[in-house]
PAGULO-586972 format. One record per residue (C-alpha): x, y, z; residue in three letters; residue number from 1. Coordinates in steps of 0.2 Angstrom, whole numbers. Layout:
N
<node <X; Y; Z>; ALA; NUM>,
...
REM end
This chain:
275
<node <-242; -106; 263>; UNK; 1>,
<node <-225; -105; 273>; UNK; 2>,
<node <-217; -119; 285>; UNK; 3>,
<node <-214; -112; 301>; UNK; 4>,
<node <-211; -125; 311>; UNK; 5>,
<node <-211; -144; 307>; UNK; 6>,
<node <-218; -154; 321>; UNK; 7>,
<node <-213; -173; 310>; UNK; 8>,
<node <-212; -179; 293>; UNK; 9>,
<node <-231; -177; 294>; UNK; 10>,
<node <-237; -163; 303>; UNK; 11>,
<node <-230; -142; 301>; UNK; 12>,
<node <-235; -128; 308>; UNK; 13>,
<node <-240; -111; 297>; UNK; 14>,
<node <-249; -96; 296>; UNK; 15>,
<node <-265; -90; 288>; UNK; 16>,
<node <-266; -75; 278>; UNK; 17>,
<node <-274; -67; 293>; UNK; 18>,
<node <-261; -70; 305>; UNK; 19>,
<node <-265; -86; 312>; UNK; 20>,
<node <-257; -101; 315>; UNK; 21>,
<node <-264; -114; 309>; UNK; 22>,
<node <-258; -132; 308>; UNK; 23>,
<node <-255; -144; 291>; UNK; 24>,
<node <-256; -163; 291>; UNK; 25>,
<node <-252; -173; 277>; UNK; 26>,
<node <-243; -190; 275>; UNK; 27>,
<node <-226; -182; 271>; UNK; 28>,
<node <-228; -165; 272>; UNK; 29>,
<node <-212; -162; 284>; UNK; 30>,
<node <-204; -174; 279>; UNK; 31>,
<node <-184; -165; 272>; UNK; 32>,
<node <-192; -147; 271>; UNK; 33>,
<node <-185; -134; 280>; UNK; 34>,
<node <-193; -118; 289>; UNK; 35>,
<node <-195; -104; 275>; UNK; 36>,
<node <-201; -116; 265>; UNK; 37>,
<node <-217; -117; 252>; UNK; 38>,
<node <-230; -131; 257>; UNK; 39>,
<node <-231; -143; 244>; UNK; 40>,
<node <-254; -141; 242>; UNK; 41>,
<node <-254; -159; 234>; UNK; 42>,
<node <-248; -167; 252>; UNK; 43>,
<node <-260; -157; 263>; UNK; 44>,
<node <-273; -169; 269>; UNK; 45>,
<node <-279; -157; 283>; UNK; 46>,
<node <-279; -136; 289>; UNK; 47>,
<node <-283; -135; 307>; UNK; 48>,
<node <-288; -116; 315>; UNK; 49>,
<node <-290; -117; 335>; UNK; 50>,
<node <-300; -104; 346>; UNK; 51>,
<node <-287; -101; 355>; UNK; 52>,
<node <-268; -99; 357>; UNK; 53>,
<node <-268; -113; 371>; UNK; 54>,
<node <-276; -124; 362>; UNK; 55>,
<node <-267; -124; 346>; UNK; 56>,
<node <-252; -125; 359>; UNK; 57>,
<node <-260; -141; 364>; UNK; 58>,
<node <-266; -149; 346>; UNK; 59>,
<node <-246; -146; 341>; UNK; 60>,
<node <-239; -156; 357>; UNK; 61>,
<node <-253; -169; 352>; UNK; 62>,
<node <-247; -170; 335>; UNK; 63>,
<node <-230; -173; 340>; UNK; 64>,
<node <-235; -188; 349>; UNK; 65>,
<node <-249; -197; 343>; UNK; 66>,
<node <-249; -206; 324>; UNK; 67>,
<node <-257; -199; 306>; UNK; 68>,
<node <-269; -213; 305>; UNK; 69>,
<node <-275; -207; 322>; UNK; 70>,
<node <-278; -189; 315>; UNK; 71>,
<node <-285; -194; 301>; UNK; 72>,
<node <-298; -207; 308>; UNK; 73>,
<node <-303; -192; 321>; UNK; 74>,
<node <-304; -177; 308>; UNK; 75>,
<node <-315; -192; 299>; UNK; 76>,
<node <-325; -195; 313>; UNK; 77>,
<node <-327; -177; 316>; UNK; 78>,
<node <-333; -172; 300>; UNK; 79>,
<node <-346; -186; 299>; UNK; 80>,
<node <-354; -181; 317>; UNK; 81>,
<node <-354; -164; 311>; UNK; 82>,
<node <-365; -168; 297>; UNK; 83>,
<node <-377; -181; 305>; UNK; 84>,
<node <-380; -168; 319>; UNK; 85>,
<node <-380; -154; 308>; UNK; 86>,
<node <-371; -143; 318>; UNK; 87>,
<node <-352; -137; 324>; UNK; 88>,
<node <-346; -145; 337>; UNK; 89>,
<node <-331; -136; 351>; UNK; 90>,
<node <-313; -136; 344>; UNK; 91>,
<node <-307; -146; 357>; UNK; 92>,
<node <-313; -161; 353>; UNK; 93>,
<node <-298; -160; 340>; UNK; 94>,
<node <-286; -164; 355>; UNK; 95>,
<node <-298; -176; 365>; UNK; 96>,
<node <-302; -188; 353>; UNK; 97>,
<node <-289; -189; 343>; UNK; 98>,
<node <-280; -191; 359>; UNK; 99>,
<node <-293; -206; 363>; UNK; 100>,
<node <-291; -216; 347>; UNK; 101>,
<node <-272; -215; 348>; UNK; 102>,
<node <-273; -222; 365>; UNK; 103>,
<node <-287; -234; 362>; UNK; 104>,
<node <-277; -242; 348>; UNK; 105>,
<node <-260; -245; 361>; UNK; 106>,
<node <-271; -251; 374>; UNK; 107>,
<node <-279; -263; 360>; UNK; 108>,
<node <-263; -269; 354>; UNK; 109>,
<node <-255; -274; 370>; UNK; 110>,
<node <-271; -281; 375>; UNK; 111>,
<node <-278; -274; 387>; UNK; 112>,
<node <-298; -272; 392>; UNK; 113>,
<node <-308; -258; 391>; UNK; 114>,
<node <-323; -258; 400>; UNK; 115>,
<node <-336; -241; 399>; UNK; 116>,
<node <-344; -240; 414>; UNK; 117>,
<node <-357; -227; 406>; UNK; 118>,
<node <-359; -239; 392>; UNK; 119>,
<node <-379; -243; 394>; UNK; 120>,
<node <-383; -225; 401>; UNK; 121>,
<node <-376; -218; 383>; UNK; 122>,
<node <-383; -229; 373>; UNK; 123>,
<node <-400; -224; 379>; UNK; 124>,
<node <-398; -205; 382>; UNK; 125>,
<node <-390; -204; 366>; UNK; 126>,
<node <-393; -213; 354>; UNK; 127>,
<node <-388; -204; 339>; UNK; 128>,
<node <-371; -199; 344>; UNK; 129>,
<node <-368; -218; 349>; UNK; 130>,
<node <-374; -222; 332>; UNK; 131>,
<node <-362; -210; 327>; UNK; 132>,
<node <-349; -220; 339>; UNK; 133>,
<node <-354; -235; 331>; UNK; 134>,
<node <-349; -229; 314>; UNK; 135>,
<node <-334; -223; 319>; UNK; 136>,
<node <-329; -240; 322>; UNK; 137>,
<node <-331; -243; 306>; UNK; 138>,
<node <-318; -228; 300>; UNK; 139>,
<node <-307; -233; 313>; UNK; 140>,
<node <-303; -251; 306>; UNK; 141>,
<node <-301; -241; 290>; UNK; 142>,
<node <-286; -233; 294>; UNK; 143>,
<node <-279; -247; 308>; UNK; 144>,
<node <-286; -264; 302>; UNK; 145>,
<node <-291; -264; 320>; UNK; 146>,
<node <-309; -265; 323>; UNK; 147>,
<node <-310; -261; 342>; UNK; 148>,
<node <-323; -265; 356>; UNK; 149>,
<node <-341; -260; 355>; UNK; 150>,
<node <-337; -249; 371>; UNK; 151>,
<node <-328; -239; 362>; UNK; 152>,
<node <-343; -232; 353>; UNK; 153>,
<node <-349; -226; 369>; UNK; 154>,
<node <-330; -216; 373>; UNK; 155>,
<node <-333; -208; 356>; UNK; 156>,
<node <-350; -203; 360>; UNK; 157>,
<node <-346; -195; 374>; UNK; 158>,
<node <-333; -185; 368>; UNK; 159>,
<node <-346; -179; 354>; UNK; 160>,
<node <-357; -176; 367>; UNK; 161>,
<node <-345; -166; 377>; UNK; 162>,
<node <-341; -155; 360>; UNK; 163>,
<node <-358; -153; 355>; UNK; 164>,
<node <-359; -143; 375>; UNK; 165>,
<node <-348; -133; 383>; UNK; 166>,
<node <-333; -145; 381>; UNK; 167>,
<node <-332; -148; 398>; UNK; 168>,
<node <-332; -168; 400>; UNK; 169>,
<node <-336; -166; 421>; UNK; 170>,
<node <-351; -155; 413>; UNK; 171>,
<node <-355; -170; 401>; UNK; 172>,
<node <-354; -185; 415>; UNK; 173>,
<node <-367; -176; 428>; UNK; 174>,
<node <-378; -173; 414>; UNK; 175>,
<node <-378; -190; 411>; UNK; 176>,
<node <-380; -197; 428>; UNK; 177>,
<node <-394; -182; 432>; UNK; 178>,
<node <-403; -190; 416>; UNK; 179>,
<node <-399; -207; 420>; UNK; 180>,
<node <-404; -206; 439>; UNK; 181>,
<node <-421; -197; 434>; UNK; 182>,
<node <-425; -210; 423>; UNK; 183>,
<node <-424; -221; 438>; UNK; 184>,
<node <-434; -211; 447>; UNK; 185>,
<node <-448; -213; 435>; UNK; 186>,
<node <-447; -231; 431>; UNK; 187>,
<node <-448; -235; 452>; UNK; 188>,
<node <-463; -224; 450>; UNK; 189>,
<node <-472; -233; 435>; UNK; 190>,
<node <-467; -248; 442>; UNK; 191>,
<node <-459; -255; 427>; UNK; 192>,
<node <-448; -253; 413>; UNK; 193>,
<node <-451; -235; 401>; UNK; 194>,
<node <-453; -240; 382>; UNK; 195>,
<node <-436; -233; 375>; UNK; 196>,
<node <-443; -233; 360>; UNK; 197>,
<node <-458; -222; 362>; UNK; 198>,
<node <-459; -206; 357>; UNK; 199>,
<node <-466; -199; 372>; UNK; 200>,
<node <-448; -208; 380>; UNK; 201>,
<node <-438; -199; 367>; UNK; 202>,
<node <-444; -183; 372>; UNK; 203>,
<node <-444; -185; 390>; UNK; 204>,
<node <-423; -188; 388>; UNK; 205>,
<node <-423; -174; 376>; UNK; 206>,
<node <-432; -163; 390>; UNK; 207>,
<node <-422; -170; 404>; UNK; 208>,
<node <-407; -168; 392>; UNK; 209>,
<node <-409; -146; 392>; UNK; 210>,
<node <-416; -146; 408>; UNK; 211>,
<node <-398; -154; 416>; UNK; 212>,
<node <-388; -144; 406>; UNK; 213>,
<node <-398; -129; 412>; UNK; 214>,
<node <-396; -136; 432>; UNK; 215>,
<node <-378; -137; 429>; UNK; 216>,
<node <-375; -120; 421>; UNK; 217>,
<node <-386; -113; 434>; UNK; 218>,
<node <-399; -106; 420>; UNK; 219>,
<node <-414; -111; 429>; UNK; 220>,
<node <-432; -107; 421>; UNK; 221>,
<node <-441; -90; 427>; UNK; 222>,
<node <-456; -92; 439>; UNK; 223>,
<node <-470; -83; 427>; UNK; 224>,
<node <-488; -91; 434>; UNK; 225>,
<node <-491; -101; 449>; UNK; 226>,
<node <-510; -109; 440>; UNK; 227>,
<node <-500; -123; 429>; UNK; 228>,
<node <-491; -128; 444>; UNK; 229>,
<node <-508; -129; 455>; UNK; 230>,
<node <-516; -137; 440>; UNK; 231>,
<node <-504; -151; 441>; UNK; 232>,
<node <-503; -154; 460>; UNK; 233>,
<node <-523; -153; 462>; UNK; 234>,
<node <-524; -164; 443>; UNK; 235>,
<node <-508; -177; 444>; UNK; 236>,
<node <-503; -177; 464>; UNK; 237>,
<node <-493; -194; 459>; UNK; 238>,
<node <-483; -186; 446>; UNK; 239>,
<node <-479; -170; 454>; UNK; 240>,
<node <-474; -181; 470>; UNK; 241>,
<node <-461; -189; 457>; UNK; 242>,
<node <-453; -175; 451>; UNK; 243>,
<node <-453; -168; 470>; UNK; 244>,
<node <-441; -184; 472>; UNK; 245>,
<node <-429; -180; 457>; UNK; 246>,
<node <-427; -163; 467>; UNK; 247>,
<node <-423; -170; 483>; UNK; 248>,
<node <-413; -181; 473>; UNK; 249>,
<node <-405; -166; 463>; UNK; 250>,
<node <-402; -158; 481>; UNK; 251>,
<node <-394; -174; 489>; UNK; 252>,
<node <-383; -180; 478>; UNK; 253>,
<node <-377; -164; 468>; UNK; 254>,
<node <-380; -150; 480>; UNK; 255>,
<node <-393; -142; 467>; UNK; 256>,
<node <-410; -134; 471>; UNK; 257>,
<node <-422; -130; 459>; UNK; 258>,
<node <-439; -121; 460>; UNK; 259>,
<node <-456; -123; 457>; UNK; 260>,
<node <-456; -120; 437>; UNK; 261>,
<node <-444; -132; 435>; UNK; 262>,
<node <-452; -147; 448>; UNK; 263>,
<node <-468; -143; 436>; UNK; 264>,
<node <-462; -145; 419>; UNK; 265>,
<node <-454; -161; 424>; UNK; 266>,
<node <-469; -165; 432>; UNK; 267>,
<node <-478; -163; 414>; UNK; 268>,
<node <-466; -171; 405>; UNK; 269>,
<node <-467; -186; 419>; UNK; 270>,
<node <-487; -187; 413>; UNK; 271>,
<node <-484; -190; 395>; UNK; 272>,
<node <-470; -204; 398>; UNK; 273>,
<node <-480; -213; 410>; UNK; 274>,
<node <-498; -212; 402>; UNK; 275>,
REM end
């Protein structure tokens, strides 16, 4: 592999073999090498490949910038989401939370508070990706000495959240509050608390989960038998009423209509969590 371009002593710029540029980190690995040059393999730590020209444009300025324990602790935190989700998560999550870390360990240093005002909503809508958070912490004080603030865990999770979608963190924030503000919805309903710990619970954020990122993407379910919906309204009047208010909710305070399949799954989802 060829230097092209040294961003720092720690960060170059190459291309793969198909033409690709691609970016090397390693502790080192620019530092008094020359473009033309032969990467030295034993100092490479890290081969990024982007989507796209703009963002590889965007992880190089980043690079520039941010510090190689910042890069490291994200690739870390990255890798280890990947695998407890078991699944690939958008590129771009290269820039934003490396980006994030870099800047939550300044804003630590000088002191300064952080405060996550979607800190109890994630918890609770997503609990493994904060568990993921949580753990990230962990790898995070392994590179800084630093262990930063439990709120952080819910930044990191929301940025794993966002990669594990469309990358599109506005996308990720009204999914949250649609699920949070449904939950509501039901718990002024019940009259009470909903166990988060049931089963029934975990599937009902699941449901809500798709059915907001379907809302938002204006992928809305296909009307394909009007009996289930008549089942409900003649068989649980009180339920379907609920989910008639998360649609006027929906309508009010997003501008969002949805039809009658998607007022009647809620509503079946709504039985199970309440009985």
């Amino acid at each position: 592999m060829i230097i092209k371009k040294i961003l720092n002593n720690n960060v170059v710029a190459s291309t793969s073999e198909n033409g690709q540029e691609i970016i090397v980190v390693g502790n080192g690995i620019g530092f008094r090498q020359k473009a033309g040059q032969e990467i030295d393999d034993k100092k490479i730590d890290k081969i990024f490949r982007m989507d796209t020209e703009a963002s590889t444009d965007k992880l190089k300025q980043l690079f520039i910038e941010v510090k190689i324990e910042s890069i490291n602790a994200s690739s870390e935190i990255i890798e280890y989401a990947k695998k407890n989700l078991k699944k690939d998560l958008n590129k771009n999550i290269y820039i934003t939370l490396t980006d994030h870390i870099d800047f939550a360990i300044e804003r630590f240093e000088k002191r300064i508070d952080f405060r996550n005002a979607l800190y109890w909503e994630i918890r609770k809508i997503y609990k493994k990706e904060f568990e993921i958070g949580q753990y990230a912490l962990n790898i995070i004080e392994k590179h800084f000495s630093i262990r930063l603030p439990e709120e952080e865990a819910a930044a990191i999770a929301t940025h794993i959240v966002n990669a594990e979608y469309d990358g599109n963190m506005s996308h990720t924030e009204s999914m949250i509050g649609i699920v949070k503000e449904s939950i509501n919805v039901v718990s002024l309903f019940v009259g009470k608390q909903l166990d988060e710990d049931s089963l029934d619970y975990q599937r009902f954020v699941t449901h809500l989960l798709f059915f907001a990122q379907r809302i938002i993407e204006k992928k809305f379910l296909e009307v394909k038998s009007n009996v289930l919906a008549d089942t409900i309204k003649n068989e649980y009047p009180e339920e379907y009423k609920c989910a008639i208010k998360i649609s006027d909710l929906l309508s009010r305070e997003y501008g969002i209509e949805i039809g009658d399949e998607e007022i009647t799954f809620l509503a079946v989802h709504i039985i199970r969590v309440v009985s």
